[in-house]
N, CA, C and O atoms as a Tripos MOL2 file, in Angstrom:
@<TRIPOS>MOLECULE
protein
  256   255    64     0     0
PROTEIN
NO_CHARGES

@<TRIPOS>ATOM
      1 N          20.8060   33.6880  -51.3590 N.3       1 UNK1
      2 CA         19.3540   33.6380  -51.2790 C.3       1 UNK1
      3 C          18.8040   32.4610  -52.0820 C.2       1 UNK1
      4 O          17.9330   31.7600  -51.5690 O.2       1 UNK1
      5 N          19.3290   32.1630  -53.4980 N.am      2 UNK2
      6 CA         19.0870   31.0280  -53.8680 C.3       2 UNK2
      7 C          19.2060   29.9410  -53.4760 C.2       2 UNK2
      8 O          18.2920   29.1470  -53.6970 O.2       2 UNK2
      9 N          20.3980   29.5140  -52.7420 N.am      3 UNK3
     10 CA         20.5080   28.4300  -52.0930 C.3       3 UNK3
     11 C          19.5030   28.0790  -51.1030 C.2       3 UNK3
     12 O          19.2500   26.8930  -50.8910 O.2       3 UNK3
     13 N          18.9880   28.8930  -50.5610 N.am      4 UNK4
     14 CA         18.2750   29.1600  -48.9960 C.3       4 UNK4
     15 C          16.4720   29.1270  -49.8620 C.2       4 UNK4
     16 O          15.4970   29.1120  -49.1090 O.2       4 UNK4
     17 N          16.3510   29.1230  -50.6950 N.am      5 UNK5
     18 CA         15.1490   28.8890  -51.3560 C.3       5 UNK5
     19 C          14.9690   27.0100  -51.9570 C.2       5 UNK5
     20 O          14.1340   26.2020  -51.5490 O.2       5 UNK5
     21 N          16.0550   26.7780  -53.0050 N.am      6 UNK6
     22 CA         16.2720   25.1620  -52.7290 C.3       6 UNK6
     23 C          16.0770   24.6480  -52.1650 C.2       6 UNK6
     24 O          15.4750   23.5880  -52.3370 O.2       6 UNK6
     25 N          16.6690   25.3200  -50.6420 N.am      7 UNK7
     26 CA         16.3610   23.9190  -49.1000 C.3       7 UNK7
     27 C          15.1030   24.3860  -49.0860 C.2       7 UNK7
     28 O          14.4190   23.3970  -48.8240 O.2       7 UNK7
     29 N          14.4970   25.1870  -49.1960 N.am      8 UNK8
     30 CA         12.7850   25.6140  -48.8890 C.3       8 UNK8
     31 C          11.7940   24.5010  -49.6690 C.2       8 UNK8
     32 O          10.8590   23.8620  -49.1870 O.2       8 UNK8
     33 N          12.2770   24.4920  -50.9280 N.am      9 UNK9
     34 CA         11.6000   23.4370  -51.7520 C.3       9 UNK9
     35 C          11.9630   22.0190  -51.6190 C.2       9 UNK9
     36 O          11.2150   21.1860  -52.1300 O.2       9 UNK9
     37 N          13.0200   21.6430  -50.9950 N.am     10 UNK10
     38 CA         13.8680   20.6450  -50.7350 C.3      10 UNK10
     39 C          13.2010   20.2360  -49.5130 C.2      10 UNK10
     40 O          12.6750   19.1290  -49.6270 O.2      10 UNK10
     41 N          13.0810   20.6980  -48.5630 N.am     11 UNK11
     42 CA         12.2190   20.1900  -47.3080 C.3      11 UNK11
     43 C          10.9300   19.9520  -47.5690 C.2      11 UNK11
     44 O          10.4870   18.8910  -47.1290 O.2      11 UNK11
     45 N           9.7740   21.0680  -48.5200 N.am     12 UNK12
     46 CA          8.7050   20.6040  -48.5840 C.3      12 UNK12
     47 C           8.1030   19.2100  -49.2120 C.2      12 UNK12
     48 O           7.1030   18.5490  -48.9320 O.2      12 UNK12
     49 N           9.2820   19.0320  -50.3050 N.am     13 UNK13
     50 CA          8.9810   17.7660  -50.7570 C.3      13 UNK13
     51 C           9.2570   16.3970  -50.1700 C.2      13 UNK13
     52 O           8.7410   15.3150  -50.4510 O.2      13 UNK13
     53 N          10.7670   16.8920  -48.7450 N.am     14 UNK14
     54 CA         10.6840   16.2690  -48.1670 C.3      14 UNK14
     55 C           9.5730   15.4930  -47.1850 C.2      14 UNK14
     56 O           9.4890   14.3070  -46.8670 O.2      14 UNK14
     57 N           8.6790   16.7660  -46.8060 N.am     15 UNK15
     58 CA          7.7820   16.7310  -45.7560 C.3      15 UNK15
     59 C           6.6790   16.0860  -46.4000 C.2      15 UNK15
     60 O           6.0380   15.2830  -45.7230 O.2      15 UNK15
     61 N           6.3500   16.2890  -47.5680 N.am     16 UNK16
     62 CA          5.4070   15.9220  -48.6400 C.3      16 UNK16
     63 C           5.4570   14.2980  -48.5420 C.2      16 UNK16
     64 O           4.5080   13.6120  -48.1620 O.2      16 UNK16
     65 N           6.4090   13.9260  -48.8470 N.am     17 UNK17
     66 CA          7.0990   12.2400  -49.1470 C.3      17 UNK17
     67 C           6.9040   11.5630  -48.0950 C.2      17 UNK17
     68 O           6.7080   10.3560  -48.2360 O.2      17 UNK17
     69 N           6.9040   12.2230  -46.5740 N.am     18 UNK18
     70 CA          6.9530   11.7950  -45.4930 C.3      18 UNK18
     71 C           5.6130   11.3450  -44.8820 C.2      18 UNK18
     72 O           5.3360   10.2710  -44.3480 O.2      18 UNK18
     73 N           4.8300   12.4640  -45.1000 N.am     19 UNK19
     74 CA          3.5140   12.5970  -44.7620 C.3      19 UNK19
     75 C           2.4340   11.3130  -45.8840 C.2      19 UNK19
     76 O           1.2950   10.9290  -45.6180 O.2      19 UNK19
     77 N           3.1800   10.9640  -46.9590 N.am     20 UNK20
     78 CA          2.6520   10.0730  -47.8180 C.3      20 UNK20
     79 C           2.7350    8.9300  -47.1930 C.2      20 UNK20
     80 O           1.7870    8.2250  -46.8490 O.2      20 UNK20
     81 N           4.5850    8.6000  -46.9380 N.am     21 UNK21
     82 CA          4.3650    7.2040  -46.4860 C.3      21 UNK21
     83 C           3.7230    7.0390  -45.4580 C.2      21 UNK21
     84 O           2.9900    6.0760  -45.2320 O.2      21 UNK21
     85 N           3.9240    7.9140  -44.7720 N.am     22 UNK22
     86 CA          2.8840    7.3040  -42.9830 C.3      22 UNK22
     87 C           1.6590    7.5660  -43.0840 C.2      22 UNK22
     88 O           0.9630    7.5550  -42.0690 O.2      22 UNK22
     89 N           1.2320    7.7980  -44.0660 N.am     23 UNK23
     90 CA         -0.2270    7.5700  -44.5370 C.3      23 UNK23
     91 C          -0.8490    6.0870  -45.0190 C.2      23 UNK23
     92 O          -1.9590    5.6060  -44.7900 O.2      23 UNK23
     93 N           0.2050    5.5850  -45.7170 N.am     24 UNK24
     94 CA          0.4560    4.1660  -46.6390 C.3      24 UNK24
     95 C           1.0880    3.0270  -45.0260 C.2      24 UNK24
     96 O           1.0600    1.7970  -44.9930 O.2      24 UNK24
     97 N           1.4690    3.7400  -44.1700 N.am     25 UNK25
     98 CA          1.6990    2.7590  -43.0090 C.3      25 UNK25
     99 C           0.7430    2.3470  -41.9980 C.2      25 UNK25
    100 O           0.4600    1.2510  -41.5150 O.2      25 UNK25
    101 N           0.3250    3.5260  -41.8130 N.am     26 UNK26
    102 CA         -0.9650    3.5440  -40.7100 C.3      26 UNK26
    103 C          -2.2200    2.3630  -41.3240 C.2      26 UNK26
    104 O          -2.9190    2.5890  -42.3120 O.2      26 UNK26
    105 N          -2.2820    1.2310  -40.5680 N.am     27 UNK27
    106 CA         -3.4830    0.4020  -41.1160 C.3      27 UNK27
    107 C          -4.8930    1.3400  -40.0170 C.2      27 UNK27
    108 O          -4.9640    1.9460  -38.9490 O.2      27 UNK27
    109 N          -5.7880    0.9220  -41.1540 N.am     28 UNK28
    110 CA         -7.1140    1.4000  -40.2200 C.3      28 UNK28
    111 C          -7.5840    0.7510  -39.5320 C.2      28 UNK28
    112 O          -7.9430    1.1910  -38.4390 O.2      28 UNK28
    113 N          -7.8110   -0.7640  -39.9370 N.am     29 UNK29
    114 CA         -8.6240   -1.7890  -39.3240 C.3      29 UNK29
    115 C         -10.5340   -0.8070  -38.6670 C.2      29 UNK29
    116 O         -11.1510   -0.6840  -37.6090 O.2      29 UNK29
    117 N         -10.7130   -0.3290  -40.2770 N.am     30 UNK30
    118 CA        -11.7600   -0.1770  -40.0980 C.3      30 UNK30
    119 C         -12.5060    1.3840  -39.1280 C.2      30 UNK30
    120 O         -13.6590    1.8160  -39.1080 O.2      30 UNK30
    121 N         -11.4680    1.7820  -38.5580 N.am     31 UNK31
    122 CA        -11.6400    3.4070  -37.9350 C.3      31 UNK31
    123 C         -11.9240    4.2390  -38.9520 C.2      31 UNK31
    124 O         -11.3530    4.2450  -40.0420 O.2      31 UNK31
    125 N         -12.8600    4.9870  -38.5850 N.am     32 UNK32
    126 CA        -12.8380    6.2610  -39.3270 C.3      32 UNK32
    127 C         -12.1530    7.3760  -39.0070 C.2      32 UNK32
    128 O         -12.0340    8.2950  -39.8170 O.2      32 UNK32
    129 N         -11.8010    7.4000  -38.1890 N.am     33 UNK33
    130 CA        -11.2220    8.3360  -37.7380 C.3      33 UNK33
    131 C          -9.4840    8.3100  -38.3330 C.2      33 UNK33
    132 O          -8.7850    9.3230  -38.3680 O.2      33 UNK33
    133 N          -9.0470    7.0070  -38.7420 N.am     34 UNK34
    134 CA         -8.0150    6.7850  -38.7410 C.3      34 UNK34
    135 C          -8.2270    6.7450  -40.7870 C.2      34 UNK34
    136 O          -7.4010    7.2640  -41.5380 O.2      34 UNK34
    137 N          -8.7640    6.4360  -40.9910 N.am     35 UNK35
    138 CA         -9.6800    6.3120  -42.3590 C.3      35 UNK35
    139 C          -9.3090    8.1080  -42.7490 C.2      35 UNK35
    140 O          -8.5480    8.4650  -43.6480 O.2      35 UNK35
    141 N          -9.8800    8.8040  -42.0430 N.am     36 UNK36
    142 CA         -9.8520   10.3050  -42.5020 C.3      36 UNK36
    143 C          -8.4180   10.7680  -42.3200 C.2      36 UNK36
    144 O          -7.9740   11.6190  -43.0910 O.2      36 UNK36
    145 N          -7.8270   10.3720  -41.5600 N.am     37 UNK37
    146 CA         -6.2890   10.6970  -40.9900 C.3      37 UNK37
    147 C          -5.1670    9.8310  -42.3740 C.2      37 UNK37
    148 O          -4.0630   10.2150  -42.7620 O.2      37 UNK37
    149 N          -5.6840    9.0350  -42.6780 N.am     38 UNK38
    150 CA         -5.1760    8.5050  -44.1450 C.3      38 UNK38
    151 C          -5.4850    9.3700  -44.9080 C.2      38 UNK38
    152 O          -4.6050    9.4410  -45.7660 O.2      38 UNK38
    153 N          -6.2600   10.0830  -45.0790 N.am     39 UNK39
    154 CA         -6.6730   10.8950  -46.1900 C.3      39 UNK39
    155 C          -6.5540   12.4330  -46.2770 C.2      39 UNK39
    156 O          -7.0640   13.1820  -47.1100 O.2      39 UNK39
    157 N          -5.8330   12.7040  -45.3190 N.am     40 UNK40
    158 CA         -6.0240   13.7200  -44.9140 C.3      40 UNK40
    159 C          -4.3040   13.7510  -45.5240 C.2      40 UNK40
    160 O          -3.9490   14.4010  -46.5080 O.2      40 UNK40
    161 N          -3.3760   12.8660  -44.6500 N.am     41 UNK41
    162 CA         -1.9510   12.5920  -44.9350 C.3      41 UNK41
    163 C          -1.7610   12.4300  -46.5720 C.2      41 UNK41
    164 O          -0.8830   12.9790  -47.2370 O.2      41 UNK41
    165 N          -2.5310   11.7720  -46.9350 N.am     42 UNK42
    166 CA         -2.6180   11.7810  -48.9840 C.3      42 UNK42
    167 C          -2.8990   12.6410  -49.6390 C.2      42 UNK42
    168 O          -2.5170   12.6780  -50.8080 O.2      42 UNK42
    169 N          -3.5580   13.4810  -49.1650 N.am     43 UNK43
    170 CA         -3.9650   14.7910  -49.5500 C.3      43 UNK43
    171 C          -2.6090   15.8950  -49.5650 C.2      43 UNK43
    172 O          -1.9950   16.4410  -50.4820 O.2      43 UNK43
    173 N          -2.5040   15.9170  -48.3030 N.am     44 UNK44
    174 CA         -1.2440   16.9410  -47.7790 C.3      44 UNK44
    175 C          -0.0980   16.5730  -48.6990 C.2      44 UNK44
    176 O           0.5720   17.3080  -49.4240 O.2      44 UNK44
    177 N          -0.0260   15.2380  -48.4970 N.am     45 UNK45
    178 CA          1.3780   14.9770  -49.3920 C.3      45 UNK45
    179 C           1.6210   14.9620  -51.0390 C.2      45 UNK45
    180 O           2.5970   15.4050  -51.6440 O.2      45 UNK45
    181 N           0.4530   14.3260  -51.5690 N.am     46 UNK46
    182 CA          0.1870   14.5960  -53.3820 C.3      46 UNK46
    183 C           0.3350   16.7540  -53.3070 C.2      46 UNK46
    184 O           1.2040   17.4800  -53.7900 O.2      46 UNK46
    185 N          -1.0350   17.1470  -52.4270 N.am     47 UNK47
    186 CA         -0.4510   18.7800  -52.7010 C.3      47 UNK47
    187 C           1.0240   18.9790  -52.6110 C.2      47 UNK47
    188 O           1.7330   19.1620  -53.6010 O.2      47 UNK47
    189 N           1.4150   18.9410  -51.4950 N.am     48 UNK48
    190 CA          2.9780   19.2960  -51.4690 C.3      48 UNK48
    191 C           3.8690   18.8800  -52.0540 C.2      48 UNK48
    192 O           4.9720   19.3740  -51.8220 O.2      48 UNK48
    193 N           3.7810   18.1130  -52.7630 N.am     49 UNK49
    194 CA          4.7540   18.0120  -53.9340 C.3      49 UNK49
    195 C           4.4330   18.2130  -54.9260 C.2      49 UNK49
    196 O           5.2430   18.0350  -55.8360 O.2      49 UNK49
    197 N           3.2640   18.6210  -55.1830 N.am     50 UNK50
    198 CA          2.6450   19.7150  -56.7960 C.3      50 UNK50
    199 C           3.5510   20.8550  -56.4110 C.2      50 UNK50
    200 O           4.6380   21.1010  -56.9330 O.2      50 UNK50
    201 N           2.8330   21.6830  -55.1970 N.am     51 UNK51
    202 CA          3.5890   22.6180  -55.2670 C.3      51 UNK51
    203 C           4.8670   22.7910  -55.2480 C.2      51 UNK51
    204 O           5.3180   23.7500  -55.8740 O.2      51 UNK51
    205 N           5.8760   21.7980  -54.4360 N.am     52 UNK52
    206 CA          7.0960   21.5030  -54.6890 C.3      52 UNK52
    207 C           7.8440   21.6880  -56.0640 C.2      52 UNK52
    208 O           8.8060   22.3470  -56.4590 O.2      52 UNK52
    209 N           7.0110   20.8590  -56.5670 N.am     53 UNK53
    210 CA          7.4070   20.5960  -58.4880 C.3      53 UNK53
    211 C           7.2200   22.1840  -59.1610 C.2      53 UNK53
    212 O           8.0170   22.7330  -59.9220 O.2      53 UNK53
    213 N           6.2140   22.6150  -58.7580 N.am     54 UNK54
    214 CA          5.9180   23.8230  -59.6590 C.3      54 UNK54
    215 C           7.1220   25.0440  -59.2410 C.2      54 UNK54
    216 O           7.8780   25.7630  -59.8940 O.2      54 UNK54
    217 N           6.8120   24.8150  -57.6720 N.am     55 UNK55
    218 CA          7.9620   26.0200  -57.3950 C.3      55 UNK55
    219 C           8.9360   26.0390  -58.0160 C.2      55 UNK55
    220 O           9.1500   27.0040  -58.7500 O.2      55 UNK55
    221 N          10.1050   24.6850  -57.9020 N.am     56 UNK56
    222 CA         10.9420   24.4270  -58.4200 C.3      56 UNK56
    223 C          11.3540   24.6620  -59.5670 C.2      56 UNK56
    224 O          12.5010   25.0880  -59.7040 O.2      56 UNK56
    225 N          10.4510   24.4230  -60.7730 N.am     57 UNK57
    226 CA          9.9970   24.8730  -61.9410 C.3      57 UNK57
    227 C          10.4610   26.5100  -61.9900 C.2      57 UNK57
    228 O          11.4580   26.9350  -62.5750 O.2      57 UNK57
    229 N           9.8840   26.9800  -61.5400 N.am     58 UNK58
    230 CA          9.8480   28.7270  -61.5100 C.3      58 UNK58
    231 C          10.9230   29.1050  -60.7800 C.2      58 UNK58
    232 O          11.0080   30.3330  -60.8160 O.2      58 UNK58
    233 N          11.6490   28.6910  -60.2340 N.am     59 UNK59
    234 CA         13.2700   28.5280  -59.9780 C.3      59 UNK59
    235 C          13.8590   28.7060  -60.4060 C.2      59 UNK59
    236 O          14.6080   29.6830  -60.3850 O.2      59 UNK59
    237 N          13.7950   27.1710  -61.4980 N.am     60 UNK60
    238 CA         14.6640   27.1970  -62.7940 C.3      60 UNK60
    239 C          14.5930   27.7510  -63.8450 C.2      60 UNK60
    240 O          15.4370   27.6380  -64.7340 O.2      60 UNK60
    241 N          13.2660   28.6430  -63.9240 N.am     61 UNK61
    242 CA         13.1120   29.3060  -65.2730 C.3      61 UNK61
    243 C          13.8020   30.4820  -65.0440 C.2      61 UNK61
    244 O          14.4450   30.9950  -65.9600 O.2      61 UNK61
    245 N          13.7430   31.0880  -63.6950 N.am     62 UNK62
    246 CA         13.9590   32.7360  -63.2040 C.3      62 UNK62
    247 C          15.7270   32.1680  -63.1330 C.2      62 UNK62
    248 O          16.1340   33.0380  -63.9040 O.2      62 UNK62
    249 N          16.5140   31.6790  -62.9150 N.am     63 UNK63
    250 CA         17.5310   31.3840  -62.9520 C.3      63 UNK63
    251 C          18.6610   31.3050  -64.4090 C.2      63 UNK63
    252 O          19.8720   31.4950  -64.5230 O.2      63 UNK63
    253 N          17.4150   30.8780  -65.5250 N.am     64 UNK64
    254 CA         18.2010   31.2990  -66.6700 C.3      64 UNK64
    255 C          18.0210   32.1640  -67.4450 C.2      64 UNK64
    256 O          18.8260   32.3530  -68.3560 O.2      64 UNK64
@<TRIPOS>BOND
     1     1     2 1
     2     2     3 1
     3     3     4 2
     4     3     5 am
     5     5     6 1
     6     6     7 1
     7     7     8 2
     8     7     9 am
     9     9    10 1
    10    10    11 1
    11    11    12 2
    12    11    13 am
    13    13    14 1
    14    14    15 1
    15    15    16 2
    16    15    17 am
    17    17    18 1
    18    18    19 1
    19    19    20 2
    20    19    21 am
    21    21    22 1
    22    22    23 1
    23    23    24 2
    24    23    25 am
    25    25    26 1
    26    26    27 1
    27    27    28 2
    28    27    29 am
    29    29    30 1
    30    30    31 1
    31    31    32 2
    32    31    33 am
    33    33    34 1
    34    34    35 1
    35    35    36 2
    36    35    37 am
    37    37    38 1
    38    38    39 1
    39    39    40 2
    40    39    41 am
    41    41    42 1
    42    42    43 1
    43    43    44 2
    44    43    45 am
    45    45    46 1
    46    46    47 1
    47    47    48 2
    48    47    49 am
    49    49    50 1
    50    50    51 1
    51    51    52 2
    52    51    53 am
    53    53    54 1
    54    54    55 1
    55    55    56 2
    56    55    57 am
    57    57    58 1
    58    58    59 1
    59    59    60 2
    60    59    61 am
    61    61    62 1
    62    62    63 1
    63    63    64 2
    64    63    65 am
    65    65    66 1
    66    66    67 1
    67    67    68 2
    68    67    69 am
    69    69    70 1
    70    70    71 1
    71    71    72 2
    72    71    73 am
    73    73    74 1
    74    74    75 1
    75    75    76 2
    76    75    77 am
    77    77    78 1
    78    78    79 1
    79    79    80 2
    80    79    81 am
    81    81    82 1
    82    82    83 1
    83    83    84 2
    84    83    85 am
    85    85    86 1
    86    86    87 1
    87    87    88 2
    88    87    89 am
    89    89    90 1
    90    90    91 1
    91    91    92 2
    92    91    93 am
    93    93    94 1
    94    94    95 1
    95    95    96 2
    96    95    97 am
    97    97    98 1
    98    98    99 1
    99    99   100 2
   100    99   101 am
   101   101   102 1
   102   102   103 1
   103   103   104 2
   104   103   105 am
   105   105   106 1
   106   106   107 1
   107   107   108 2
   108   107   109 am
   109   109   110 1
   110   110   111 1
   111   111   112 2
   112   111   113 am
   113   113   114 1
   114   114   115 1
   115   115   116 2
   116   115   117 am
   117   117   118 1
   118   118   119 1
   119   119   120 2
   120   119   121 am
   121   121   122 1
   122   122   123 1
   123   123   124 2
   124   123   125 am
   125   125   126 1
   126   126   127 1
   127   127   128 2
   128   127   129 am
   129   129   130 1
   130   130   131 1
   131   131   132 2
   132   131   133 am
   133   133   134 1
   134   134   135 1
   135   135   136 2
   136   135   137 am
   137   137   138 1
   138   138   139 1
   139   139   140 2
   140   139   141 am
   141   141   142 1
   142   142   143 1
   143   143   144 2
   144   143   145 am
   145   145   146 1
   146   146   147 1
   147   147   148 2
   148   147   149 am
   149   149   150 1
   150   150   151 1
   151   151   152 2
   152   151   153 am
   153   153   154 1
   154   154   155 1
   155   155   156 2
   156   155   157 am
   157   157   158 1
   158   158   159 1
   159   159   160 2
   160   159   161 am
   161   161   162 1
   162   162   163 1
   163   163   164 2
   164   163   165 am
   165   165   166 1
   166   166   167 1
   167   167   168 2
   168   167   169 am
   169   169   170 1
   170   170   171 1
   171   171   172 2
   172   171   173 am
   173   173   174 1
   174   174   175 1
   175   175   176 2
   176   175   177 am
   177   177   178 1
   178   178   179 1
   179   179   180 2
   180   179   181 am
   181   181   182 1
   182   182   183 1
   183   183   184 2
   184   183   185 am
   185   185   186 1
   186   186   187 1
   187   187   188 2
   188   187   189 am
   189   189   190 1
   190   190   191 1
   191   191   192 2
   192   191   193 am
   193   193   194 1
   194   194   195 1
   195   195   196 2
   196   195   197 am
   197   197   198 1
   198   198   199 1
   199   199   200 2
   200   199   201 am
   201   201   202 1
   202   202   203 1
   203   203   204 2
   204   203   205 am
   205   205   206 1
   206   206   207 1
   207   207   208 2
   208   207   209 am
   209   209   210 1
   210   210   211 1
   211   211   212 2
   212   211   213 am
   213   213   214 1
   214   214   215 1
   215   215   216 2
   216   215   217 am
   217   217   218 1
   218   218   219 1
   219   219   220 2
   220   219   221 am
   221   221   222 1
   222   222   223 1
   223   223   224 2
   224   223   225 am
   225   225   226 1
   226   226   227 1
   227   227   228 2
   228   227   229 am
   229   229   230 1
   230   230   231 1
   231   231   232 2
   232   231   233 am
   233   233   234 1
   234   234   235 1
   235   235   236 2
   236   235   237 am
   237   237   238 1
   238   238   239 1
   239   239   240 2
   240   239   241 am
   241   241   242 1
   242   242   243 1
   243   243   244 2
   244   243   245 am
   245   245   246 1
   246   246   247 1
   247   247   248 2
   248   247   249 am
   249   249   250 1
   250   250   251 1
   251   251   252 2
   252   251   253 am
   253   253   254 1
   254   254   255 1
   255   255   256 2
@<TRIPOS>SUBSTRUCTURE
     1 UNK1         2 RESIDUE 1 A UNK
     2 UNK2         6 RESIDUE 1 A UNK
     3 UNK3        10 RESIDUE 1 A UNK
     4 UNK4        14 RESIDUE 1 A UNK
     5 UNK5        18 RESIDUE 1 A UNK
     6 UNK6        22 RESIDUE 1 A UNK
     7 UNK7        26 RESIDUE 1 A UNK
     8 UNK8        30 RESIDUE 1 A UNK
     9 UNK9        34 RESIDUE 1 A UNK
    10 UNK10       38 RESIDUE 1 A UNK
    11 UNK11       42 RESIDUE 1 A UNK
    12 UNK12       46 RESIDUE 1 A UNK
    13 UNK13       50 RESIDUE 1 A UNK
    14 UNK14       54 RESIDUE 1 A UNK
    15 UNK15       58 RESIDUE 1 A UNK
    16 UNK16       62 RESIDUE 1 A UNK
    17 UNK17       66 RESIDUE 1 A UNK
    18 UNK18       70 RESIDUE 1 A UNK
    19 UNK19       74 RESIDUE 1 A UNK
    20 UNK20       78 RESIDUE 1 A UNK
    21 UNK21       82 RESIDUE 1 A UNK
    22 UNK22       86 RESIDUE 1 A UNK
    23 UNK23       90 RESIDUE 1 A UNK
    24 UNK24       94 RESIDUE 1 A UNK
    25 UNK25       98 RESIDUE 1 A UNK
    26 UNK26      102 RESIDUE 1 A UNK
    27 UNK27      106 RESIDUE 1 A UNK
    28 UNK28      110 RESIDUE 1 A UNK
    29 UNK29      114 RESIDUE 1 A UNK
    30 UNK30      118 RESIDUE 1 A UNK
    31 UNK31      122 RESIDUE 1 A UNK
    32 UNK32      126 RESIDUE 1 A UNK
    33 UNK33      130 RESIDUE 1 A UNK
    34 UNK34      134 RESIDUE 1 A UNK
    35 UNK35      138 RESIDUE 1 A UNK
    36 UNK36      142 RESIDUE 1 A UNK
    37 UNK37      146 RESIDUE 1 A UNK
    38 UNK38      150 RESIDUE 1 A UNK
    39 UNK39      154 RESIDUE 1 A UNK
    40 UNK40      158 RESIDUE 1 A UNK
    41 UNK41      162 RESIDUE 1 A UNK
    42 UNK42      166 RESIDUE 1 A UNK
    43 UNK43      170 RESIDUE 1 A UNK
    44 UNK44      174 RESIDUE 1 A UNK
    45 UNK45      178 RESIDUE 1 A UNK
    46 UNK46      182 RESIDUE 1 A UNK
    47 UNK47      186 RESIDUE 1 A UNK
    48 UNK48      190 RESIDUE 1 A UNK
    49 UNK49      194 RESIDUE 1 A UNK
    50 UNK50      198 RESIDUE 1 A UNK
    51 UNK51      202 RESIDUE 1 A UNK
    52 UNK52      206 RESIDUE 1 A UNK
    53 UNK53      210 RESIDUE 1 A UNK
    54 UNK54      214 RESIDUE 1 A UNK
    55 UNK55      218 RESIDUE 1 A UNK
    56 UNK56      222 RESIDUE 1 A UNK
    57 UNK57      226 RESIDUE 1 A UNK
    58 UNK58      230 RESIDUE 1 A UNK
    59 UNK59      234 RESIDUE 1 A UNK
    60 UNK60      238 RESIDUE 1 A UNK
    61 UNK61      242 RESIDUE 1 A UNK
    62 UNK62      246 RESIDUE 1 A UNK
    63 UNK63      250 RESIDUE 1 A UNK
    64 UNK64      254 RESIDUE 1 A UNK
């Protein structure tokens, strides 16, 4: 079960990291729409790896 919780936190931060860079790739050239879709992707991804970090955290505490 532990192991199978790792990859849980292990993917989100993956997904987190992912959703950052193609946020940082996407140029706007001035869209808003594409403007909010940047921000929306920066958002998602800074959260998900808070929570990533924290989970993880509480992992390692319940583990020792």
């Amino acid at each position: 079960m532990k192991n199978i919780q790792q990859q849980n936190v292990g993917m989100l931060f993956a997904g987190s990291f992912l959703a950052l860079t193609a946020s940082r790739i996407i140029e706007s050239n001035g869209s808003n729409l594409i403007d909010f879709s940047q921000g929306l992707l920066t958002g998602i991804g800074i959260a998900g790896m808070v929570v990533s970090l924290l989970v993880y955290g509480r992992y390692q505490k319940q583990s020792r």
